[in-house]
N, C-alpha and C positions, 0 to 999 in steps of 0.2 A: 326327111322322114316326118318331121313334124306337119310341113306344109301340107304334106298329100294326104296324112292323119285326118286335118280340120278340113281340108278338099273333100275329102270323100265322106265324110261323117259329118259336118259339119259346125266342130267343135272336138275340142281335145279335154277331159275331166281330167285324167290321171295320167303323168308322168313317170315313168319308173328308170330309171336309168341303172342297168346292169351287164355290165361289162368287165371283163376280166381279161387278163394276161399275166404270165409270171414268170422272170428268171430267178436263180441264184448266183452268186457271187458275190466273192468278199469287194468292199467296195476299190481297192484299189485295182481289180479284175475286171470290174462291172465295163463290158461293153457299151459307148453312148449311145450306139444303134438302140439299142436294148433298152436303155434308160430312157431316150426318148420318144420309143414306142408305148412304153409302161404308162410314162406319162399322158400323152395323145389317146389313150382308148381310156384310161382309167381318170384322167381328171378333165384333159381338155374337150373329150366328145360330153359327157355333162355339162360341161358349161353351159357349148352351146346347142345344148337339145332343150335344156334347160331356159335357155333365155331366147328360143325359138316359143315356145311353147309357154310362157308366162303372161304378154300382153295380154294374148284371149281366157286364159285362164282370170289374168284381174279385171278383163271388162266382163267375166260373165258373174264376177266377184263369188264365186268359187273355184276349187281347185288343188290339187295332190300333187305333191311330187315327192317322189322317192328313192333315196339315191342308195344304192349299197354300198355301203363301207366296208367295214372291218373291223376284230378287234385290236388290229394294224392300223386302224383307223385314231386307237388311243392309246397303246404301246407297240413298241417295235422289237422285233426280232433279228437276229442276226443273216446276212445275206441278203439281204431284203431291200438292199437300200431305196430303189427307183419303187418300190411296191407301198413298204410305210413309208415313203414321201407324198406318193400320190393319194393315199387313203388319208393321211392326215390333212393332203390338202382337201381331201372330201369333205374332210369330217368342219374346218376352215368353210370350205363355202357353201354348204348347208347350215351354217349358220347365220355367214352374214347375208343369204340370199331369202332366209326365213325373217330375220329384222326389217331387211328391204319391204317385204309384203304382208306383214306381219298385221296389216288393219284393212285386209283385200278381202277376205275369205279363202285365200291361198295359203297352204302350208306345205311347209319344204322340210321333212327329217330326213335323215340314215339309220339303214336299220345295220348292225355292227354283228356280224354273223363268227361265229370260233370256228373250226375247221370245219367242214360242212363236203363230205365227200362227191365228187366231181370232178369233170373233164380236169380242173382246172389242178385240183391236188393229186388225179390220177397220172397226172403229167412231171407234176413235181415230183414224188415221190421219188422216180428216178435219179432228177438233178442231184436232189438233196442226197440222196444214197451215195452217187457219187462226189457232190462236193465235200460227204462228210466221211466217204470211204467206209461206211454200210449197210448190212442188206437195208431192204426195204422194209421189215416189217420192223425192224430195231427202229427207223424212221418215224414212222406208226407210232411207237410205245415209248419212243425215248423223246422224241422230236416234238413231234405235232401235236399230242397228246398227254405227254408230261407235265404242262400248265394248263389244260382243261379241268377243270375237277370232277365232272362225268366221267373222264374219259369212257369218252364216247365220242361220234360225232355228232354235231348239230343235225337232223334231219333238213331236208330243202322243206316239207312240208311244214315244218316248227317256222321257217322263216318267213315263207308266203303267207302264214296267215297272219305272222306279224304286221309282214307288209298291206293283206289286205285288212284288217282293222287301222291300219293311217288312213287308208282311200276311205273311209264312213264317217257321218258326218259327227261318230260317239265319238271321231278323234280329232275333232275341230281345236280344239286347244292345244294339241300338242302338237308344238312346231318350233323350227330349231335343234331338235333332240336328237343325238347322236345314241342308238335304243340299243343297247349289247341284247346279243344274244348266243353269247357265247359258252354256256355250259359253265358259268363261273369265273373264269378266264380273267379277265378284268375285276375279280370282286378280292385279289388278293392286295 
């Protein structure tokens, strides 16, 4: 992906790595198929899009990358286990990938999103229903939203543009930063 990126363009500026999957289950339930899928799309394909996509990013001595996390990224929730392993590992190598380049003109954050409705929670909703034996919308109010302090959801458009102020060059200094945007989530 990267290569055919700088093939056809001739030059990569902005990395974004966004990718999702999710089961539930309590961890002695937790399927490895499962576990080591979560991991493989959620930490291992950034690694290496990430380290595809860095050389030309530091000879052009600029450059973005941006990885989405979580607020799973900084606390964990129950069931979760393969999901807050791989977002903590996010949150882990967006850090020391940002030290690595840190004198390049390349910056590497995560932006730490709170539930943010999507394929991804339109999916779960169900699991959850059932791993926790109810309805859905108790899910909603009791579940997912219970630690938001909005409760609300994150809008996707609240996040993009988080995301797109890292890619400018007003956000050259921050790098490293693991950037909640979770409706308060993480501020208790």
């Amino acid at each position: 992906m990267v290569r055919r990126v700088q093939e056809e363009h001739g030059k990569l500026d902005i990395l974004v790595n966004n990718a999702g999957i999710q089961y539930v289950a309590p961890v002695h339930e937790f399927p490895e198929d499962k576990w080591n899928q979560i991991i493989e799309v959620i930490l291992n394909a950034p690694f290496h899009a990430t380290k595809a996509a860095l050389p030309a990013m530091i000879d052009a001595g600029w450059g973005r990358v941006v990885n989405t996390g979580s607020m799973h990224a900084l606390v964990a929730s129950p069931f979760k286990s393969a999901y807050n392993a791989a977002k903590h590992g996010i949150a882990g190598f967006t850090k020391t990938a940002a030290l690595e380049v840190a004198t390049t003109g390349v910056t590497v954050n995560a932006v730490c999103p709170g539930y943010v409705m999507t394929e991804l929670i339109e999916r779960q909703l169900e699991n959850q229903a059932k791993t926790r034996g109810i309805p859905k919308e108790k899910v909603i109010k009791d579940v997912l939203l219970v630690d938001q302090p909005i409760k609300r959801f994150v809008k996707p458009e609240e996040v993009g543009a988080l995301v797109r102020h890292l890619c400018t060059d007003d956000a050259a200094a921050i790098t490293g930063a693991c950037l909640s945007i979770d409706g308060g989530w993480t501020a208790r």
